[in-house]
N, C-alpha and C positions, 0 to 999 in steps of 0.2 A: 708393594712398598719395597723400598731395598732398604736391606738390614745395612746398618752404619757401622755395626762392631768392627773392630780390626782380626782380620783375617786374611788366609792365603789365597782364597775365591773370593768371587762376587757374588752376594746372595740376595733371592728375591722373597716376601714373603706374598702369597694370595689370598686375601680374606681368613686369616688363621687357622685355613686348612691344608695350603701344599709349601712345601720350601724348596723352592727351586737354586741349586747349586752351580754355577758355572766355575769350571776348571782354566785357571790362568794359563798353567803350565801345561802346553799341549803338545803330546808323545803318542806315535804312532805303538800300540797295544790297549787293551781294557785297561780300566782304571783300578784297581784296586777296591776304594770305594762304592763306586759302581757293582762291582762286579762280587766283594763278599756281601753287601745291603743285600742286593736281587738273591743272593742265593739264601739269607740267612732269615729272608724274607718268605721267597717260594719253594724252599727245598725244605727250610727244617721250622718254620713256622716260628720265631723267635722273636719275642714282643716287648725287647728291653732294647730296641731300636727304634729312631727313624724307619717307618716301613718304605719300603719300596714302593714306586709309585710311575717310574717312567724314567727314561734316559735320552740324551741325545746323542748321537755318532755322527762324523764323517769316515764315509769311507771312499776310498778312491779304489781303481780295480789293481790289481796285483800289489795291495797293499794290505798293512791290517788297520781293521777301523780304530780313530780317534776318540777318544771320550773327548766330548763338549759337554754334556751336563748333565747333573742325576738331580731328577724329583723326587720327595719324601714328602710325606705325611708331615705334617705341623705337630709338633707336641703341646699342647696346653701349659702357659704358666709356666716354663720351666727355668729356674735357675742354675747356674753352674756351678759343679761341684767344689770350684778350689774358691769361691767366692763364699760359700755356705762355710768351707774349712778353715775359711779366715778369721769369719766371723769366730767359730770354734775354740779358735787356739786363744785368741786377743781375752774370751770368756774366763779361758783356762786360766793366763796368764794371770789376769786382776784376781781369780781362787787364789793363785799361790801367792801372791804377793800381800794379799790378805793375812794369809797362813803365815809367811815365813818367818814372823818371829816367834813363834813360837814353836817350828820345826828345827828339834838338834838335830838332825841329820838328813838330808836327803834319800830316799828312796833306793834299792842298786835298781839298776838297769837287769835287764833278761841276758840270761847266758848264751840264748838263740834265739833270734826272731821267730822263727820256724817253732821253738816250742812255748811261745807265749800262749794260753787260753784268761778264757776270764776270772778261773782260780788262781791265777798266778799273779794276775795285777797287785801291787800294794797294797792295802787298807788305806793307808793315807792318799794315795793317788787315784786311787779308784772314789774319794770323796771331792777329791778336783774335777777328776774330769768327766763330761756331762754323760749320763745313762744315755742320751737318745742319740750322740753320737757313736759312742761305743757298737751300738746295735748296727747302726747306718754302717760303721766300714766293715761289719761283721755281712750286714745284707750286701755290698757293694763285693766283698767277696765271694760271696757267692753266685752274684751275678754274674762276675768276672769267670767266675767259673763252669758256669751254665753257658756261655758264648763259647769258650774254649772246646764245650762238650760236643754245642753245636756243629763249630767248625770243621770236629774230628770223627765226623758221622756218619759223613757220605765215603765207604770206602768207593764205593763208584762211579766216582766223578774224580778226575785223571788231576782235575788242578785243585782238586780239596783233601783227596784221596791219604792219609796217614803214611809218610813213610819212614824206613827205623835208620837213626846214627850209621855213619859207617867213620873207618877210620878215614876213610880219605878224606870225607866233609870234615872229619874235626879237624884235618892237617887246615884245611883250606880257613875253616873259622879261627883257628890259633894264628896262621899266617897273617890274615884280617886284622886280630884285634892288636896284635904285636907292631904290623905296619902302623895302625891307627895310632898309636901307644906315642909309639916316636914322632912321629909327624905333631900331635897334639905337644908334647912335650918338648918339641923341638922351636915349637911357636913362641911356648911361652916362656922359656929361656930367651927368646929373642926380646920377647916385649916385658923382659921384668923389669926395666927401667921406667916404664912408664906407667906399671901398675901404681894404684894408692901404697902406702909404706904399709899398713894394717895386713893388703891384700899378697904384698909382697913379701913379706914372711912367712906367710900362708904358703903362697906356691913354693917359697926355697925349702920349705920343711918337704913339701909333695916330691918337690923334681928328689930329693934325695930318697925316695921309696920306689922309684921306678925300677930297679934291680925285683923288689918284693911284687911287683905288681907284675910285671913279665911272670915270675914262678907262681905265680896263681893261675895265669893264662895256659901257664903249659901244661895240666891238668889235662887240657882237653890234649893232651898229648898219650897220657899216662895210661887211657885204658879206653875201650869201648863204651858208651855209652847206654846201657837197659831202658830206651826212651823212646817212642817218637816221633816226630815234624812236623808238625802241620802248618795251615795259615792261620796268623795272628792278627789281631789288632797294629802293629808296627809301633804307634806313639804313643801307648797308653799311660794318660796323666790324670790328672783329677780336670783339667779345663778342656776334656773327652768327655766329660760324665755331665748330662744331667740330673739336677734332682729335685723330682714334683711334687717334694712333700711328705710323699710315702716313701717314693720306691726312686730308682735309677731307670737313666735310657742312657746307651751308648754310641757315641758319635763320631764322624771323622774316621773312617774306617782306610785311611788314601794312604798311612806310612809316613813315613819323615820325609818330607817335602826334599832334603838335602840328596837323597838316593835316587838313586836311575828308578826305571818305572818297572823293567823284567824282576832289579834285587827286593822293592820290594813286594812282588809276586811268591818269591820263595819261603819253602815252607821251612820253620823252625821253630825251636823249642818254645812255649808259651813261656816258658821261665821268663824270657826276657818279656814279655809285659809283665809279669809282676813287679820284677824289679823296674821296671816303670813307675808302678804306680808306687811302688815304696818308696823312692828317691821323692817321687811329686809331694808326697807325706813330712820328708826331712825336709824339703823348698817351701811346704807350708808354715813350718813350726819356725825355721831361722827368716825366713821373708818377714814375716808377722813379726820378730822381734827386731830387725835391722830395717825393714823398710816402711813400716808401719809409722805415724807421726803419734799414733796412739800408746806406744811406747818409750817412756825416760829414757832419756840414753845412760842416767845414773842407775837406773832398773839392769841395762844389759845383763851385767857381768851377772846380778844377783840369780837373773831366769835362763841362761844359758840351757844350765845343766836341767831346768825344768824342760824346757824346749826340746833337751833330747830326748828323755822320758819321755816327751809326749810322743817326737818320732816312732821310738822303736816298740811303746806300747801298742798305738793306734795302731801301727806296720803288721804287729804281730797277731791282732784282733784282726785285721783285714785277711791275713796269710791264712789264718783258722776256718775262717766261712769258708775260703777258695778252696781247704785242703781239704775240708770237711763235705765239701761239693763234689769236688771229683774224684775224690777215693783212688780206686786203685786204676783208672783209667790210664790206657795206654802208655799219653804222654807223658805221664810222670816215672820218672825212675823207680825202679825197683828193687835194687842195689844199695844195703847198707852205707850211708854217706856218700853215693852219691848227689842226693837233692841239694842239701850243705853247700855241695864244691860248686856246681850247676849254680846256685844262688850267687856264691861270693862273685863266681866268676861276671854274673852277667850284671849285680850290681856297680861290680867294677867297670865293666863297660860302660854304663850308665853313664859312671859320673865321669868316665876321664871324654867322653863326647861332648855330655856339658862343659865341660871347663873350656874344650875348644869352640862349642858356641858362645858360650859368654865373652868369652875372647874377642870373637869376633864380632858379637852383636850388643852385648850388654855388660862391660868391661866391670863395674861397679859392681855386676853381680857373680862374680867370681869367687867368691870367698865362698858361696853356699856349697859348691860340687869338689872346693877344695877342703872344706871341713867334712866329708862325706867321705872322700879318699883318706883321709887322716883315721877315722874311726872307724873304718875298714880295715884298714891296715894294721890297728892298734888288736884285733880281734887276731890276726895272722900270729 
């Protein structure tokens, strides 16, 4: 059967046992995909994936071989995880809307994501939002963090192998995120005339923090990093995750389709899939309230601020299993505040990329990665 979903490949399925992948975009090196599946598959025995199953290549001689296509294991049943989290929020929503007249006050928010546990949740928010998802981004952190451990395992293998910060890589990643900064910021000064007016005072509030968001980035100026590097998942979102009910599997191991195929081969901080998956967390909770038909638009204004609550609790429940999982493991910093900086920073990359994708591909949905940049900065 060929799978019809919208996607970067073309996918086959055979009798609900193999999933065959063909790669659109075709670059002389290994695939990414290909290449951490087979190893996460035969190296470190790791069963919250698509297993490995076979691959195809061309190779020509004096050349390196092409990925043309990687087989995997069929998963049973599976759903995806930003579909299951929609479901989630839209739940949460009709709780609080239920509640709110007779809540005087809203809940605060956490002073850090990073120290959210399940004693800290509200009394009243912890009556909203459902036990069994609670657990789910708790388990999905820890998954996340068991893949990480995996990655970081084989010192002996030259392209998986851990290696630690240096200053030059942070001059080269600050140089990165600061080129990227303005070029994204340069776009959408260009196109604020043709933004919606709602989304257009969004971005003039953002373009005037660009001064706060460069001094975040220089961070990675400011000192050595106690971390480090390895290969990561590249895109990690919630519509990367399956979920069979029980447990998760993790998928699309390729990177952001947007990057050359050597960039993303390189090894760096797992932080930044966290902050992946945190940002997909904040696109679940305002998505469901702006583009959902299952929400009043006379509701908005009321569930906004429940909508963040839900982000930055759920965020902080998922951060707890991760952190809780890999302890004191290499890649993480070791260094009094450093983890903090490491976060802000690559959150903020996160979402000033989105803004330049929505920009360019889903213009409507720009206000999500600009209110994300706003309550980032409101935190500075």
């Amino acid at each position: 059967q060929v799978m019809k979903a919208e996607q970067s490949n073309t996918s086959f399925l055979y009798e609900d046992r193999f999933f065959l992948k063909l790669f659109r975009s075709l670059k002389e090196g290994i695939n990414p995909d290909q290449e951490i599946t087979r190893f996460l598959t035969e190296k470190r025995g790791f069963g919250h994936i698509p297993p490995f199953a076979g691959s195809l290549e061309y190779r020509r001689r004096g050349a390196e071989p092409i990925s043309l296509a990687l087989l995997q294991g069929q998963i049973s049943n599976p759903r995806d995880a930003w579909t299951h989290t929609l479901n989630a929020v839209h739940r949460y929503f009709e709780q609080a809307l239920s509640r709110s007249p007779e809540v005087p006050e809203i809940p605060p928010a956490p002073s850090s994501l990073l120290r959210v546990d399940f004693a800290s949740i509200p009394a009243l928010l912890k009556e909203l939002l459902e036990p069994q998802y609670l657990e789910m981004a708790a388990l999905l952190g820890k998954r996340t963090g068991e893949m990480h451990l995996a990655l970081a395992a084989a010192p002996e293998e030259d392209d998986f192998a851990p290696e630690p910060f240096s200053m030059l890589y942070q001059r080269g990643v600050y140089q990165s995120l600061r080129t990227h900064l303005r070029k994204v910021f340069q776009t959408v000064r260009a196109q604020l005339p043709k933004l919606p007016e709602g989304c257009r005072q969004e971005a003039e509030k953002v373009l005037t923090g660009e001064a706060r968001i460069l001094k975040v980035f220089q961070n990675f100026l400011s000192r050595k990093f106690s971390a480090m590097r390895i290969r990561i998942h590249g895109d990690y979102h919630l519509g990367q995750v399956l979920y069979t009910g029980k447990d998760f599997v993790i998928i699309d191991f390729e990177g952001e389709p947007a990057r050359a195929l050597g960039e993303r081969r390189l090894k760096r901080s797992p932080l930044r899939d966290i902050a992946g998956m945190v940002r997909s967390f904040h696109y679940a909770a305002f998505s469901a309230l702006h583009k959902e038909v299952a929400v009043r638009k006379e509701d908005i204004p009321l569930l906004e601020p429940w909508a963040d609550l839900w982000h930055q609790y759920i965020s902080g429940i998922f951060l707890r299993g991760y952190f809780d999982t890999v302890g004191k493991a290499s890649f993480i910093p070791r260094e009094p505040g450093e983890l903090e900086v490491l976060n802000k920073i690559f959150l903020l990359e996160k979402a000033v990329y989105e803004v330049g994708y929505e920009l360019n591909n889903r213009p409507e949905w720009i206000f999500v990665p600009l209110k994300g940049i706003q309550a980032l900065l409101r935190e500075e």
